[in-house]
Backbone bond lengths (Angstrom), bond angles and torsions (degrees), N, CA, C in turn:
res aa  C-N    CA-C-N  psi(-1)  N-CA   C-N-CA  omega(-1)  CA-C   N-CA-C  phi
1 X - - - 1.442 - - 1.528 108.80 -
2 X 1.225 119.59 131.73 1.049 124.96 169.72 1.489 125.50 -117.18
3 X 1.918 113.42 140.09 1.280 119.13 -146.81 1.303 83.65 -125.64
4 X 1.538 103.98 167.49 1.777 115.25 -164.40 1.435 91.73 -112.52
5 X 1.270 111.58 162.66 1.688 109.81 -168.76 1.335 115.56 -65.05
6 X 1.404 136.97 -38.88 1.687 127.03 163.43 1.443 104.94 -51.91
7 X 1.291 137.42 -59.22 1.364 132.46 -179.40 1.679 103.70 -47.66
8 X 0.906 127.34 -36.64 1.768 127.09 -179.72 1.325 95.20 -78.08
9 X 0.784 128.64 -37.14 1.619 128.30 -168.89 1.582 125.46 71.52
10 X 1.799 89.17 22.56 1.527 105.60 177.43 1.267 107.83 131.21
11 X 1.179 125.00 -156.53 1.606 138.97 -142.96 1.134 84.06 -128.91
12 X 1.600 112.00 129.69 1.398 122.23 164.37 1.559 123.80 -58.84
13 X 1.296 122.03 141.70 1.437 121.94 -173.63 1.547 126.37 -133.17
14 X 1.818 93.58 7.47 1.262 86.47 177.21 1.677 94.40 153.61
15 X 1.375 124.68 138.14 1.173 121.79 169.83 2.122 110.73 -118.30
16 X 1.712 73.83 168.95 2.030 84.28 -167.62 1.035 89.01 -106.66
17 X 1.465 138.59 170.05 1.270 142.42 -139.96 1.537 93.14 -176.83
18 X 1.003 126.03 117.53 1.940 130.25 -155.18 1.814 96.82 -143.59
19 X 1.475 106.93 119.28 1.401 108.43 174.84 1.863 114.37 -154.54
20 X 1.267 102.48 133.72 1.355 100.75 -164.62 1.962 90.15 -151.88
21 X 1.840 93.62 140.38 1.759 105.25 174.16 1.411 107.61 -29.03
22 X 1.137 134.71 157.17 1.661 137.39 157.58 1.353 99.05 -94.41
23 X 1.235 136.93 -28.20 1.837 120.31 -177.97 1.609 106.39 -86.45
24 X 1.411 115.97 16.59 1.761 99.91 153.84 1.003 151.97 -92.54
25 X 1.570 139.28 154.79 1.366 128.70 -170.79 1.601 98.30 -49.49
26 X 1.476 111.13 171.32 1.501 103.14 162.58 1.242 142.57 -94.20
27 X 1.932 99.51 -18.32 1.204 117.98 152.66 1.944 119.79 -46.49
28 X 1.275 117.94 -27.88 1.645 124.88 -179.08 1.507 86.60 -72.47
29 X 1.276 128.36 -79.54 1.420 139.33 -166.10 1.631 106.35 9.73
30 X 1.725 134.56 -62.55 1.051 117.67 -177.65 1.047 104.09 -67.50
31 X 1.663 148.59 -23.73 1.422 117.39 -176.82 1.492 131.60 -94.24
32 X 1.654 85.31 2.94 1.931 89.00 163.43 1.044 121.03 -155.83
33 X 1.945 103.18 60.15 1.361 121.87 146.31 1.577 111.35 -80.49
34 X 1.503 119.88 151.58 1.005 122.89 -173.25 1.608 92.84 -141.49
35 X 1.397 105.17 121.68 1.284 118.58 172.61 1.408 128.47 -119.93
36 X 1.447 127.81 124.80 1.710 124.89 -175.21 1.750 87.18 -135.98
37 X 1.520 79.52 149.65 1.332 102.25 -175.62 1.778 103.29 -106.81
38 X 1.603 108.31 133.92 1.326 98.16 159.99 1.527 130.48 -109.45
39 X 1.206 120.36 -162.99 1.728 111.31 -178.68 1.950 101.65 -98.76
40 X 1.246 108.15 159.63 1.454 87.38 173.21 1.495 132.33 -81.29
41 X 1.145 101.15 -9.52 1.389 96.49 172.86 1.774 128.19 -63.61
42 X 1.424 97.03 -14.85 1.606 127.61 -174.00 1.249 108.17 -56.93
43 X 1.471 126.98 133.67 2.038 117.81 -175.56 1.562 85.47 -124.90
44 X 1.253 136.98 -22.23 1.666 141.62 -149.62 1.652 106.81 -145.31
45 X 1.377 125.04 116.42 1.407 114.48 140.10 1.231 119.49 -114.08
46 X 1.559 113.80 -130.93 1.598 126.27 -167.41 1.420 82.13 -166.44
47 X 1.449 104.36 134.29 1.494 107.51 168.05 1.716 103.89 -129.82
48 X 1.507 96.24 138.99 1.300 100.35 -159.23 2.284 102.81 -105.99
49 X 1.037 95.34 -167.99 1.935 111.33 154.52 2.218 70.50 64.68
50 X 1.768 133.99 57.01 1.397 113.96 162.13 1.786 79.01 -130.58
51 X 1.676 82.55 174.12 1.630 102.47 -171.94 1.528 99.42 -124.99
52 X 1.621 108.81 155.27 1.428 119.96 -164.57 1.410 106.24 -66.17
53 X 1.351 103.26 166.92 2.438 91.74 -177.16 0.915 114.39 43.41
54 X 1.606 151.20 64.23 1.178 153.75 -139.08 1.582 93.51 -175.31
55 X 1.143 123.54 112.79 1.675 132.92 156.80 1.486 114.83 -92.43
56 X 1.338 133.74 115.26 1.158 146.25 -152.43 1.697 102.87 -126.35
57 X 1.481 95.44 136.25 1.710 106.42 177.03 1.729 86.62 -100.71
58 X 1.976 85.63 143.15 1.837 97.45 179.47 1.562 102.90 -155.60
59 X 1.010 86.84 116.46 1.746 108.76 167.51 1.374 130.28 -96.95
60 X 1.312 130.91 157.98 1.131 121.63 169.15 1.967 117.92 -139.91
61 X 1.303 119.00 146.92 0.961 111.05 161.81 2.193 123.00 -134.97
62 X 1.523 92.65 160.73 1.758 90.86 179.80 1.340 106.94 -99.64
63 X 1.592 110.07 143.61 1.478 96.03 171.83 1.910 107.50 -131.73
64 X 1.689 104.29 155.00 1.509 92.20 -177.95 1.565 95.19 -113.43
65 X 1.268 111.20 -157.15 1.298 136.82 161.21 1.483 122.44 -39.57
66 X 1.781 101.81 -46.97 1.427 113.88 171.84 1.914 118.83 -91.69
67 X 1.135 95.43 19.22 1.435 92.92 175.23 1.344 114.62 119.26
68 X 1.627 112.94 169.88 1.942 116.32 178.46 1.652 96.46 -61.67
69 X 1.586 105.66 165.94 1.345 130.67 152.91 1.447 106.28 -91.91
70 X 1.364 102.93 -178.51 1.454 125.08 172.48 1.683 111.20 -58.58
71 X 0.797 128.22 163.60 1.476 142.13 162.25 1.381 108.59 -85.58
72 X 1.650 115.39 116.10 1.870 117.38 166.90 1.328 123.83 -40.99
73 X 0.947 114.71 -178.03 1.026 127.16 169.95 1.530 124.61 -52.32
74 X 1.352 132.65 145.30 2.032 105.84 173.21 1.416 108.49 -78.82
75 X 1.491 104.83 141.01 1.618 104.38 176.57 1.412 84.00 -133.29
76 X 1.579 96.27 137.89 1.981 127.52 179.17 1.695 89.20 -100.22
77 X 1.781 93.90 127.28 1.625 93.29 164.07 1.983 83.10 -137.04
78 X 1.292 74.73 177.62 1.907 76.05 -159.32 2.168 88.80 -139.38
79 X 0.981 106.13 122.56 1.743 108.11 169.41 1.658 125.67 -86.03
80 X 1.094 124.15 124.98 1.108 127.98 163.49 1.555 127.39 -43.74
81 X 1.259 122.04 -169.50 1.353 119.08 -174.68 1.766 112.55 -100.02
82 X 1.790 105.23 -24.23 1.175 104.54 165.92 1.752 109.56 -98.93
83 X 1.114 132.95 -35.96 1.164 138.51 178.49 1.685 129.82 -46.22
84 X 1.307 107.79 126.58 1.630 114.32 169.77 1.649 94.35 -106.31
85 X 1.568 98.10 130.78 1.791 114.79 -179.50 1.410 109.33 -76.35
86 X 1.388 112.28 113.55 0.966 143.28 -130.15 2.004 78.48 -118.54
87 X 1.251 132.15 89.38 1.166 119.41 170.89 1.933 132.57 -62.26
88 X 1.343 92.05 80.10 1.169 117.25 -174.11 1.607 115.40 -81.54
89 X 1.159 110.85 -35.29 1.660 127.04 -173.07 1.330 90.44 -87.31
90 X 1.330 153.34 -33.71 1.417 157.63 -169.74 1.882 89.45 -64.91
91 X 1.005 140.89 -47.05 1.410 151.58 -165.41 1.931 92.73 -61.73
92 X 1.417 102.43 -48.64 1.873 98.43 -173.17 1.507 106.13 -71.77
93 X 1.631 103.66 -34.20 1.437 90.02 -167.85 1.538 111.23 -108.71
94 X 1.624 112.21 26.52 1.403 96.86 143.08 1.349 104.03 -126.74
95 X 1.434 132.43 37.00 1.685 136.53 175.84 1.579 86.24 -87.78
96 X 1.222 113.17 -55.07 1.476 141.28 -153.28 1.772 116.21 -70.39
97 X 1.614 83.93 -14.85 1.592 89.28 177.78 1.641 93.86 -123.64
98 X 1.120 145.22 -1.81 1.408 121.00 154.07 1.737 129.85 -73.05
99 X 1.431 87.45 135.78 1.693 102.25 -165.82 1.248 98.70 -77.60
């Protein structure tokens, strides 16, 4: 979907990047969310501080001049035993949210 620049409420400037275990209580949730911010020009990072066999809740949001957006959708990615999560799915769901 595409939004016209008052509906965006400006020019993107940068998205938040929100990831925390999926097997925790929810009361834990604030103490092991882990949040990095990227620049907008950014399509790919690496998100670091996850553990192997580990299914992880990850959100994302855009922000402009006038403030954050909404938070995406939740996307579950889950790591292997050799694997560092390689934020690859972060690329759809902020392709998918530029206006």
């Amino acid at each position: 979907m595409k939004l016209s620049l008052p509906e965006a409420r400006g020019f993107v400037t940068n998205y938040t990047i929100s990831y925390y275990p999926a097997n925790i209580k929810r009361e834990l949730i604030p103490l092991k969310i882990v949040t990095k911010i990227v620049d907008k020009d950014t399509n790919k990072t690496t998100i670091s501080h996850i553990e192997r066999n580990t299914s992880y809740v990850l959100q994302v949001f855009a922000s402009t001049s006038a403030g954050d957006g909404n938070y995406s959708e939740t996307t579950f990615l889950s790591t292997t035993f050799e694997s560092m999560l390689l934020c690859t799915a972060v690329y759809c769901l902020i392709s998918s949210s530029i206006p």
